[in-house]
C-alpha positions as CSV (number, residue, x, y, z in Angstrom):
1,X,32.8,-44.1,-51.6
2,X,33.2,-44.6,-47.8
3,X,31.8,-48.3,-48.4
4,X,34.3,-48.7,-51.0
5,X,36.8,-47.5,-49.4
6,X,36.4,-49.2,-46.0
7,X,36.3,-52.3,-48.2
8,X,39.1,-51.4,-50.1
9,X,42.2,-49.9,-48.8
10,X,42.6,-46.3,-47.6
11,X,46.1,-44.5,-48.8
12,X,46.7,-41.8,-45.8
13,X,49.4,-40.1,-47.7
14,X,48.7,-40.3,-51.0
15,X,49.9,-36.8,-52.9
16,X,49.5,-34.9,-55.6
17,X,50.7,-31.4,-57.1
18,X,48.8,-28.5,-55.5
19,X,46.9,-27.8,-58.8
20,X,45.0,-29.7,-61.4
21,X,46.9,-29.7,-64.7
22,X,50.5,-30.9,-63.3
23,X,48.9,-33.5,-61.7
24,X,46.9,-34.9,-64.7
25,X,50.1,-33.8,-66.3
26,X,51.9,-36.5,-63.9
27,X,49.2,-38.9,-63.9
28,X,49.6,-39.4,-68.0
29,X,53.2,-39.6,-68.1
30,X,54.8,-40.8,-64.8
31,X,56.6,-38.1,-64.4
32,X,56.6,-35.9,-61.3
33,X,54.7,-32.1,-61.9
34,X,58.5,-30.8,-61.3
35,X,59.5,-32.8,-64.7
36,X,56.7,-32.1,-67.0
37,X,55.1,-29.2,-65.8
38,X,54.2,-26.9,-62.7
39,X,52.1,-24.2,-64.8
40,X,48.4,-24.2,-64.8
41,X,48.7,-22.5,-68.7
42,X,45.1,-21.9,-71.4
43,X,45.5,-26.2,-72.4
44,X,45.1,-24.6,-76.1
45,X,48.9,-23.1,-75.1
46,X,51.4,-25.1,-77.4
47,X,53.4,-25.6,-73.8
48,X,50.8,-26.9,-71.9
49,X,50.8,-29.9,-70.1
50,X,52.6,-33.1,-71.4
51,X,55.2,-32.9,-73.9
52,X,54.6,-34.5,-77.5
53,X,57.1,-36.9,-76.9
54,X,56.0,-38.2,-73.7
55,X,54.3,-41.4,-73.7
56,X,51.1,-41.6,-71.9
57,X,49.9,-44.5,-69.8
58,X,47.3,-45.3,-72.6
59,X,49.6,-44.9,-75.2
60,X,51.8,-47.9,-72.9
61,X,48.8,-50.3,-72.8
62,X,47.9,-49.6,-76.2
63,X,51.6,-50.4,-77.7
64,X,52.5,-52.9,-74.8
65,X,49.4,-54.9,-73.8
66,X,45.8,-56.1,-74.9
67,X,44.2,-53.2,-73.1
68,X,41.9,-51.1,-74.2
69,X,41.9,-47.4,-73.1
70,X,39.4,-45.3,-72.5
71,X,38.8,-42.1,-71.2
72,X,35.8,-39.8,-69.6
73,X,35.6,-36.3,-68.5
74,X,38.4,-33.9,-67.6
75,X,41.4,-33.8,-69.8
76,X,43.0,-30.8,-69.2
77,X,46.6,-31.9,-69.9
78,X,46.8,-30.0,-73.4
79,X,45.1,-30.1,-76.9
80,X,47.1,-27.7,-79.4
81,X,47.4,-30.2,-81.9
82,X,45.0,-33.5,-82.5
83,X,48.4,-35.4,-81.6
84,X,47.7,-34.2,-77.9
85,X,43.7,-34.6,-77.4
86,X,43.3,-37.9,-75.6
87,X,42.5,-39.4,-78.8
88,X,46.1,-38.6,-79.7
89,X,47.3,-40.0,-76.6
90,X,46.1,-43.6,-77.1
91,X,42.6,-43.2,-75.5
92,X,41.7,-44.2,-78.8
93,X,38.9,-47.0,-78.0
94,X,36.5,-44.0,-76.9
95,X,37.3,-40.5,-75.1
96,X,34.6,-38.1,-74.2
97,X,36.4,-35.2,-71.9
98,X,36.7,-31.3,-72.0
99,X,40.0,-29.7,-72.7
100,X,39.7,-26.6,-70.2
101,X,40.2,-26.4,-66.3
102,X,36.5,-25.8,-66.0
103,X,33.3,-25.6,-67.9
104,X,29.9,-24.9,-67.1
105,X,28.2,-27.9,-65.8
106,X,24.6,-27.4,-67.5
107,X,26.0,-26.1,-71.0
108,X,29.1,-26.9,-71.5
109,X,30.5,-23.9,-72.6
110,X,34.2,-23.2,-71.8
111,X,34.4,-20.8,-68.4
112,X,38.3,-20.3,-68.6
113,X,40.5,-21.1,-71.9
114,X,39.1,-19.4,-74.8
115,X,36.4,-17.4,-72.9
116,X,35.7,-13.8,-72.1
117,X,37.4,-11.0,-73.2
118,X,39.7,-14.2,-75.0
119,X,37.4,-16.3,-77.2
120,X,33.7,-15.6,-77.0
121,X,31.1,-16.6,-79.7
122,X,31.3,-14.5,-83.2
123,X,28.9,-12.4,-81.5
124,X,31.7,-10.5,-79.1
125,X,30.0,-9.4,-75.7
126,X,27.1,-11.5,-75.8
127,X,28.2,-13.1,-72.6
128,X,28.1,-16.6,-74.6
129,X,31.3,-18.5,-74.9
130,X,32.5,-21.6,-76.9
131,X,31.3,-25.1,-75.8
132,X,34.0,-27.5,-74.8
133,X,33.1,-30.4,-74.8
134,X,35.1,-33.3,-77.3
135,X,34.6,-36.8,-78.5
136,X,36.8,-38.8,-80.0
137,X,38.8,-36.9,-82.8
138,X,35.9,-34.8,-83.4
139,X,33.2,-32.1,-81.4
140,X,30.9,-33.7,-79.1
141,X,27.7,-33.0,-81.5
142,X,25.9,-36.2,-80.5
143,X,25.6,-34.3,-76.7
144,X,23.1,-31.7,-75.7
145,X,24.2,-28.7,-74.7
146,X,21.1,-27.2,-73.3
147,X,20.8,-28.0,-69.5
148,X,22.5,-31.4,-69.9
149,X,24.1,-31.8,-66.6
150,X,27.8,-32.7,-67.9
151,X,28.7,-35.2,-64.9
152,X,25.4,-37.4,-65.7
153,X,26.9,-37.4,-69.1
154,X,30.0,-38.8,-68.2
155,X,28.7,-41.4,-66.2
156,X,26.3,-42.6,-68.6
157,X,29.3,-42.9,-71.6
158,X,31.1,-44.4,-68.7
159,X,28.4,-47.0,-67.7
160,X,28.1,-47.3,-72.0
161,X,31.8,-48.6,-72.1
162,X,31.3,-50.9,-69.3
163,X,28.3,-52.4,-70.6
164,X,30.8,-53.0,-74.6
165,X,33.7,-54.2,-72.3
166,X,31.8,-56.5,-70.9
167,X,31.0,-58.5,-74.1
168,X,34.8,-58.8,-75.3
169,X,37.1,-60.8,-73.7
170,X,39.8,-57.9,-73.7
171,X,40.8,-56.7,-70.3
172,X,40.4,-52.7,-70.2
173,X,41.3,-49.4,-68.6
174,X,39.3,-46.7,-67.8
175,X,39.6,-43.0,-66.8
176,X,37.2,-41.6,-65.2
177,X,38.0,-38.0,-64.4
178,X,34.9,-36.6,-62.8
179,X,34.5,-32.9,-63.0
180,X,32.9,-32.8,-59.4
181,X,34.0,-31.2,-57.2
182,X,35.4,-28.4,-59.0
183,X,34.3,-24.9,-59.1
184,X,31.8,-23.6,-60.5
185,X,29.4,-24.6,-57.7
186,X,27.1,-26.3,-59.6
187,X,24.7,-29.2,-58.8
188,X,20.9,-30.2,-60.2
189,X,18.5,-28.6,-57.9
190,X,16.7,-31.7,-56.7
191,X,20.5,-33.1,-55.2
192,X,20.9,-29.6,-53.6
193,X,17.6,-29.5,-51.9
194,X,18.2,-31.9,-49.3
195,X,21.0,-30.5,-48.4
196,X,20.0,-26.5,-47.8
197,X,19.4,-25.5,-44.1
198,X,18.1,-22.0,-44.2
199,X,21.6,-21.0,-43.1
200,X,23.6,-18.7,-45.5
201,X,27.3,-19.7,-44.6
202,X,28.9,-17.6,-46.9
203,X,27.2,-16.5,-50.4
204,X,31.0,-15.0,-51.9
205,X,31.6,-18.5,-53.5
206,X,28.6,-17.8,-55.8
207,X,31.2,-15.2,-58.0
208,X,32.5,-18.0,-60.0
209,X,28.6,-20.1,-60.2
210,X,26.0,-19.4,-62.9
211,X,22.7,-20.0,-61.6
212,X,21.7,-22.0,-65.0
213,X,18.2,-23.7,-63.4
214,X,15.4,-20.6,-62.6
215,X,14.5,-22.4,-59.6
216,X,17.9,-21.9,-57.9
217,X,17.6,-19.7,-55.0
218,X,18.5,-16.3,-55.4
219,X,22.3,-16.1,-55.4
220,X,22.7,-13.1,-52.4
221,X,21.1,-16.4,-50.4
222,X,23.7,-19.2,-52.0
223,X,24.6,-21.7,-49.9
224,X,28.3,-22.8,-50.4
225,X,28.7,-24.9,-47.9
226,X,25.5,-27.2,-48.9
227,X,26.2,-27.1,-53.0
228,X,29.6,-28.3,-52.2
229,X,28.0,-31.0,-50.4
230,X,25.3,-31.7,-52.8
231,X,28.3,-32.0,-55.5
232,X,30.5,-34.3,-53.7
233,X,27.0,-36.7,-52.9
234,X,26.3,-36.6,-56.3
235,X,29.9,-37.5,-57.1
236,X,29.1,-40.2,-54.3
237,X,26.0,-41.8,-56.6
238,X,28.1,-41.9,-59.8
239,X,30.4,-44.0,-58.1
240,X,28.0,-45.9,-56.7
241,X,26.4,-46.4,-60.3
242,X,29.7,-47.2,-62.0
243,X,30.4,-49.8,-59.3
244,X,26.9,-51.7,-59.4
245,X,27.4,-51.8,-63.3
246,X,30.6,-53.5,-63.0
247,X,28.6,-56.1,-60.6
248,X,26.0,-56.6,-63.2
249,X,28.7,-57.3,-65.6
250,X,30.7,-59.7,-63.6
251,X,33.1,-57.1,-64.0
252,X,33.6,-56.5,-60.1
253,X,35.9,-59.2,-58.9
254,X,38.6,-58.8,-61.9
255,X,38.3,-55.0,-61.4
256,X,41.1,-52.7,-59.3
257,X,39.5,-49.0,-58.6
258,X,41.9,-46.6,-57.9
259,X,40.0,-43.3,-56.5
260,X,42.3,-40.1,-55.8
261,X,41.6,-36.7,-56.4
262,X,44.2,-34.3,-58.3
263,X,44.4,-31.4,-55.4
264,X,43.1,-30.7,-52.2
265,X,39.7,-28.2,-52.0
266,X,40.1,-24.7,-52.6
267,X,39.1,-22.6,-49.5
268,X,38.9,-19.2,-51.1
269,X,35.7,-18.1,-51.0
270,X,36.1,-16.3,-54.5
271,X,36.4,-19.8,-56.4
272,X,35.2,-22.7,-54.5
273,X,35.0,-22.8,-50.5
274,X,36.1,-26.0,-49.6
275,X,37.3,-27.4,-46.6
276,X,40.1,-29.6,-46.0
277,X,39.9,-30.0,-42.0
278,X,41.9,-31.3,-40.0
279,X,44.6,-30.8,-42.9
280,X,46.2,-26.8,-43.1
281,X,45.9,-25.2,-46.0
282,X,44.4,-26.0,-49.4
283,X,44.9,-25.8,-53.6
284,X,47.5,-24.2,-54.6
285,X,49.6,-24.6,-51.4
286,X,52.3,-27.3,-50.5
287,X,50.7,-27.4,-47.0
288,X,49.1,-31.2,-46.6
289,X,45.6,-29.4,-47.6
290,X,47.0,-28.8,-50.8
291,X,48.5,-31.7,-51.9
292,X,47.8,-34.5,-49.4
293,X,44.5,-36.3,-51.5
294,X,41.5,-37.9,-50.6
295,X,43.0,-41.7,-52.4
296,X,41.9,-45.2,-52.1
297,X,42.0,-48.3,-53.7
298,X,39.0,-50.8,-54.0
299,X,37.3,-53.5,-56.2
300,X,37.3,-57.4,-56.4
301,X,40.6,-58.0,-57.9
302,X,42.3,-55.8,-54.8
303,X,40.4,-57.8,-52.7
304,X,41.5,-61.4,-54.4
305,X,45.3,-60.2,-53.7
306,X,44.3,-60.4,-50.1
307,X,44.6,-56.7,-50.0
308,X,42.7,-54.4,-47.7
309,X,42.9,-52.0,-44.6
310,X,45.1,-48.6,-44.3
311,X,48.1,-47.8,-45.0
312,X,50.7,-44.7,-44.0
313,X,53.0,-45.3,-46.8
314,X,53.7,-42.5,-49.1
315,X,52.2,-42.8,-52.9
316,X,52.7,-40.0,-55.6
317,X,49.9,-39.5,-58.6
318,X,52.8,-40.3,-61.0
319,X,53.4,-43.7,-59.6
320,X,49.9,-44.8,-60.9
321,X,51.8,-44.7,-64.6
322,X,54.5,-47.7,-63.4
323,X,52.1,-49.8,-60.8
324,X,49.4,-49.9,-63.6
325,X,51.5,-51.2,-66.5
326,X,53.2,-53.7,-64.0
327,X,49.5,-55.1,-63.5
328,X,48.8,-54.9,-67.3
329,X,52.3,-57.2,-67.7
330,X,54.3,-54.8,-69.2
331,X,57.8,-55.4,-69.1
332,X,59.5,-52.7,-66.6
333,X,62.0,-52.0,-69.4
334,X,59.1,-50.8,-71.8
335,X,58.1,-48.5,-68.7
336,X,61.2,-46.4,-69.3
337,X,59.7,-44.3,-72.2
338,X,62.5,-44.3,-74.9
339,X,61.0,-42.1,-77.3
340,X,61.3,-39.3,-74.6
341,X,64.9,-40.0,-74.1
342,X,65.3,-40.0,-77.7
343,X,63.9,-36.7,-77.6
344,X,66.2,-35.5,-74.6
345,X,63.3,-35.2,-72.6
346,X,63.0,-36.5,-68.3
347,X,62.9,-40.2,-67.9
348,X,60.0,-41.5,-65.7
349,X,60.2,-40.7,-62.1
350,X,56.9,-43.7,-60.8
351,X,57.5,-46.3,-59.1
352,X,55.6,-49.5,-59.3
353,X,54.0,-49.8,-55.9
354,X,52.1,-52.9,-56.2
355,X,54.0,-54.4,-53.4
356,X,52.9,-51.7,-50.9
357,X,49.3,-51.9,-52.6
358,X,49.0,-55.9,-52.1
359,X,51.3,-57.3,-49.7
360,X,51.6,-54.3,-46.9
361,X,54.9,-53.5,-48.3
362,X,56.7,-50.2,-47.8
363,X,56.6,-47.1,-50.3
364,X,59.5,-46.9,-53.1
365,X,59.7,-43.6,-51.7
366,X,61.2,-45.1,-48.2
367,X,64.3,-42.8,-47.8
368,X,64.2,-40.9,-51.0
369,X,63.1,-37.2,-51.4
370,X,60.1,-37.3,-53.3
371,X,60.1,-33.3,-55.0
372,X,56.5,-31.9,-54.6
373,X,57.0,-28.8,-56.1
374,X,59.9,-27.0,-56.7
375,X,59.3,-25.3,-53.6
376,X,58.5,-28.4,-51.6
377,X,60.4,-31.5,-50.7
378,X,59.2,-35.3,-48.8
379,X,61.6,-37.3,-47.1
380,X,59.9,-39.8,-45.2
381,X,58.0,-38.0,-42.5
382,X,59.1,-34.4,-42.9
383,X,58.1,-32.0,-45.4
384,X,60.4,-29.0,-46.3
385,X,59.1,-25.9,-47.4
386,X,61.0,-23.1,-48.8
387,X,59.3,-20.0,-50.4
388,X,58.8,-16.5,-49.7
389,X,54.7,-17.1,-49.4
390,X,52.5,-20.4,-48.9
391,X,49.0,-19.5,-49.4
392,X,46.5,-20.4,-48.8
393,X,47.8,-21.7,-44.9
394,X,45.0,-21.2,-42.6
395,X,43.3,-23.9,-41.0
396,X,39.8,-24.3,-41.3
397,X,37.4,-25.7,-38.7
398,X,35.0,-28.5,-39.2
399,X,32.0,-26.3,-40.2
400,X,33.9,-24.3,-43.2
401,X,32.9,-22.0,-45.0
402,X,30.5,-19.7,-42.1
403,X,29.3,-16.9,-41.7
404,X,32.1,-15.1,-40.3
405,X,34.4,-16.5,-42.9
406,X,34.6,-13.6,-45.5
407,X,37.4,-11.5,-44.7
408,X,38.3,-10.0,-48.0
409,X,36.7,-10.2,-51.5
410,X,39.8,-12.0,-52.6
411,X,41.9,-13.8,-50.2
412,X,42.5,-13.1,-46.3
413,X,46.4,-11.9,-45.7
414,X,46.4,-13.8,-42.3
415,X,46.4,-17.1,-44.4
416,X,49.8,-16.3,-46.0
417,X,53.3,-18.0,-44.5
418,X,56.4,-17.1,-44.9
419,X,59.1,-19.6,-45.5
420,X,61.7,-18.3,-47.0
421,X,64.4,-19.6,-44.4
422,X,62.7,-23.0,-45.1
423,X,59.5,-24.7,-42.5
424,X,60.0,-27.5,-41.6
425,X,57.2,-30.0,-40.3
426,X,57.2,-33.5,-39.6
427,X,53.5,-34.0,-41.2
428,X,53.4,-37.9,-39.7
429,X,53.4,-36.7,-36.1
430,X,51.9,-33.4,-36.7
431,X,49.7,-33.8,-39.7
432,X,47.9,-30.4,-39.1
433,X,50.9,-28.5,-39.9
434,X,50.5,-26.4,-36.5
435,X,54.7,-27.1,-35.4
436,X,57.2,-25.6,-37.9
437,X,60.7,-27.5,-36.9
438,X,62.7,-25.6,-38.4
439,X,64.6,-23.6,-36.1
440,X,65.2,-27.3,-33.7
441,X,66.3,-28.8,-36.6
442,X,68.9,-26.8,-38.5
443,X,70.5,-30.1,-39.5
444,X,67.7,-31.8,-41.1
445,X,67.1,-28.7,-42.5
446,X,70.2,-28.2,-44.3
447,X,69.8,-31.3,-45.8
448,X,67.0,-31.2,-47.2
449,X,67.3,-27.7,-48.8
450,X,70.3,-29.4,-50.6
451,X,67.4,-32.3,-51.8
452,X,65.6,-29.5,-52.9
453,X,68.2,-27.4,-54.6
454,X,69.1,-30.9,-56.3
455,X,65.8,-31.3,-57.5
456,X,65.3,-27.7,-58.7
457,X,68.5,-28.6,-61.4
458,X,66.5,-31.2,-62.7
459,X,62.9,-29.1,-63.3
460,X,61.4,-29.2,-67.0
461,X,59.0,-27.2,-68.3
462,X,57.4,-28.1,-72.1
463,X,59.1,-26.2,-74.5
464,X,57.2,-27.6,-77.4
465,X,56.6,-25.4,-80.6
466,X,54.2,-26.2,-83.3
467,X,52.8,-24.0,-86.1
468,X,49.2,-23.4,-85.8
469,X,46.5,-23.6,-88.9
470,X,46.1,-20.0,-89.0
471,X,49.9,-19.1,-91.1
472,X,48.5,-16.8,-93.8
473,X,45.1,-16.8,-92.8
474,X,43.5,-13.6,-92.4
475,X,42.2,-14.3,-88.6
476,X,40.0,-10.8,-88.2
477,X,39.5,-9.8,-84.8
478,X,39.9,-13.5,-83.6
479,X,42.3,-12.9,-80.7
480,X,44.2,-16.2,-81.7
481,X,43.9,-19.2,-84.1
482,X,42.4,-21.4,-81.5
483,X,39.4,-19.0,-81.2
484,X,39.0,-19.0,-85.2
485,X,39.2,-22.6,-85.6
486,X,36.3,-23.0,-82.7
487,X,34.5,-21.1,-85.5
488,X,35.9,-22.1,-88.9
489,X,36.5,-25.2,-88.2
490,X,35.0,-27.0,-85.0
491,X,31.4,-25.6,-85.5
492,X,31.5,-23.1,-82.1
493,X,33.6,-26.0,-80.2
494,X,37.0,-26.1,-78.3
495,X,39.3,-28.0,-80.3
496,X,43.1,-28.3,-81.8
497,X,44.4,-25.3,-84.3
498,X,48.1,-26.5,-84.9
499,X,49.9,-29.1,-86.4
């Protein structure tokens, strides 16, 4: 990744939403998280994620262009109805992706939506849940569930598609939506032995991580700190793979690779551990740590345009939706998504930044606010906050998680801030976050709470309603018709229960 990226060109401020499903949720429609949604909801909710009448960005190559779409690994940007699996959403050239935030690495089975107490297996308390795991418009039953490490999977469908693509003369487009690294803490144990040192940082991030392999150490020893770094090297080789195959397919020099992640690490020691130094904060905070990603750009064809370097202009995950169908040809009038307005839903909010990407050009976002939450507003260099708690805000050294990192089982009250006058930081001069401005700036400040009161009129949240398979159905102790129809109709899988 470093290679590619020192090749390529590095996007200092590229952001995202603080969480995973608004981002994914912005990603697919162009829309920012504060128009399509800021809720991480179960994806089986009706509400979840992107609206039925959004158009995705596969859906606009599919209808627009001679692209083909396909997509591997994490959906997680909702699946009530077969309409809104990636299937439904134009990825309908090949998808192979889980629906949930999570799922267990080695067998697939759903660790959040439909699990637990919520949707088990018909045999309630076994400690066995429902796989997730989907394929086209149908279960994944052509995978092995039984210690099948899911990310090899994914990038050996992925490598798969690259090695059809290469023998049609249709350009393509590909997601690949890795599920490293993202709790649990999972990694085969011949990537993590290189990386223990005897040294037990902090073995609290082993509450959310399944020891699957018998040969893992024992957990009261875990080692978060080096399985975090084993996943992220292992994330390292799958790029690495995917890249070489696009070189064996003369592929490479027609390629553009756009790498960003959907949130900054999560440094609470109850999910995850990670470590976003020098940046303050982390996941589910609109500190830089939280929503200032790891983002470059790469490949041959970036390279052909003369591009290259580093660059301090501001890019958002939604303007991926715009710049891509600008490269694919698409006329910027289809970009605009009439069957949303039809619908009275949020017009697009990305902006094609091609110029920036290519020619050194400056961000679309120059002198506009750009809403990062609803409790968070950009305007060029500053970065307005304005709620009554920010956590998690601390900042993490270098060597994160240690030994005398665990505080409290479930989050240290010393990384909380207060902002409910508004902070205020210029995050260009002081990245770290360490100067709050707010009280030398009254001015600036005022204006931008009236950006983000403006901005707060506009929010959206999915209000989608659809009736669900189960009307006059006798569902037994099923706690809902998406846990029935993993049962009665998907075989003991994850899948859609409404229409």
């Amino acid at each position: 990744m470093d290679s590619l990226a020192n090749d390529g060109l590095i996007l200092d401020r590229a952001y995202a939403f603080k969480t995973c499903t608004p981002s994914r949720s912005s990603l697919q429609s162009g829309r920012l998280p504060i128009h399509v949604t800021e809720q991480l909801k179960v994806p089986d909710n009706p509400t979840a994620a992107v609206p039925y009448n959004f158009t995705t960005i596969s859906e606009l190559l599919s209808s627009h262009s001679n692209y083909t779409s396909h997509l591997v690994g994490k959906w997680d940007a909702g699946m009530a109805t077969p309409r809104h699996t990636p299937f439904g959403r134009g990825y309908s050239n090949s998808s192979l992706s889980y629906f949930s935030h999570k799922n267990e690495f080695f067998t697939h089975e759903t660790l959040q939506s439909g699990c637990g107490t919520k949707c088990e297996t018909e045999n309630p308390g076994d400690g066995e849940c429902i796989l997730d795991l989907w394929e086209g418009d149908h279960p994944a039953t052509s995978i092995s569930h039984e210690d099948n490490f899911v990310e090899t999977v994914f990038k050996d469908r992925a490598i798969e598609i690259l090695n059809e693509e290469a023998s049609t003369p249709s350009p393509f487009f590909m997601l690949y939506s890795s599920h490293i690294a993202h709790c649990p803490l999972q990694v085969e144990q011949a990537k993590l032995l290189p990386f223990l040192t005897g040294d037990n940082d902090e073995s609290l991030c082993s509450a959310q991580t399944a020891q699957i392999n018998p040969d893992f150490q024992d957990p009261s020893e875990y080692e978060c700190r080096a399985t975090y770094s084993a996943m992220v090297s292992t994330l390292d080789d799958v790029v690495a793979d995917l890249v070489a195959a696009l070189k064996a397919n003369g592929q490479y020099e027609d390629t553009l690779i756009v790498f960003q992640s959907d949130n900054g690490g999560c440094p609470k020691l109850s999910e995850s551990g990670g470590n976003n130094w020098p940046l303050r904060g982390g996941k589910y905070s609109d500190l830089e740590g939280g929503v200032r990603t790891a983002a470059f750009v790469g490949g041959g064809y970036l390279a052909s345009r003369g591009g290259g370097g580093r660059t301090s202009e501001i890019i958002h995950v939604a303007d991926w939706y715009a710049t891509i169908a600008g490269l694919a040809g698409i006329d910027a009038a289809d970009v605009k998504d009439d069957r949303a307005a039809a619908a009275g839903l949020p017009g697009i909010d990305s902006n094609d930044q091609a110029s920036m990407l290519f020619d050194g050009g400056p961000s679309k976002w120059q002198g506009e606010p750009l809403m990062l939450s609803s409790d968070a507003v950009m305007l060029d260099d500053y970065k307005l906050i304005q709620a009554s708690k920010v956590s998690p805000a601390g900042h993490p050294g270098p060597l994160y998680p240690n030994a005398s990192s665990y505080l409290s089982p479930v989050d240290d009250p010393s990384l909380n801030l207060n902002c409910s006058s508004g902070c205020l930081f210029n995050v260009v001069a002081d990245p770290t976050e360490h100067n709050d401005l707010a009280a030398s700036q009254p001015g600036l400040v005022q204006t931008m709470q009236a950006m983000l009161e403006d901005g707060r009129a506009t929010a959206y949240e999915n209000a989608d309603v659809f009736e669900d398979d189960c009307v006059g159905v006798d569902i037994g102790d099923a706690p809902n018709c998406g846990c029935y129809q993993a049962f009665h109709k998907h075989g003991g899988y994850f899948g859609p229960y409404a229409h």
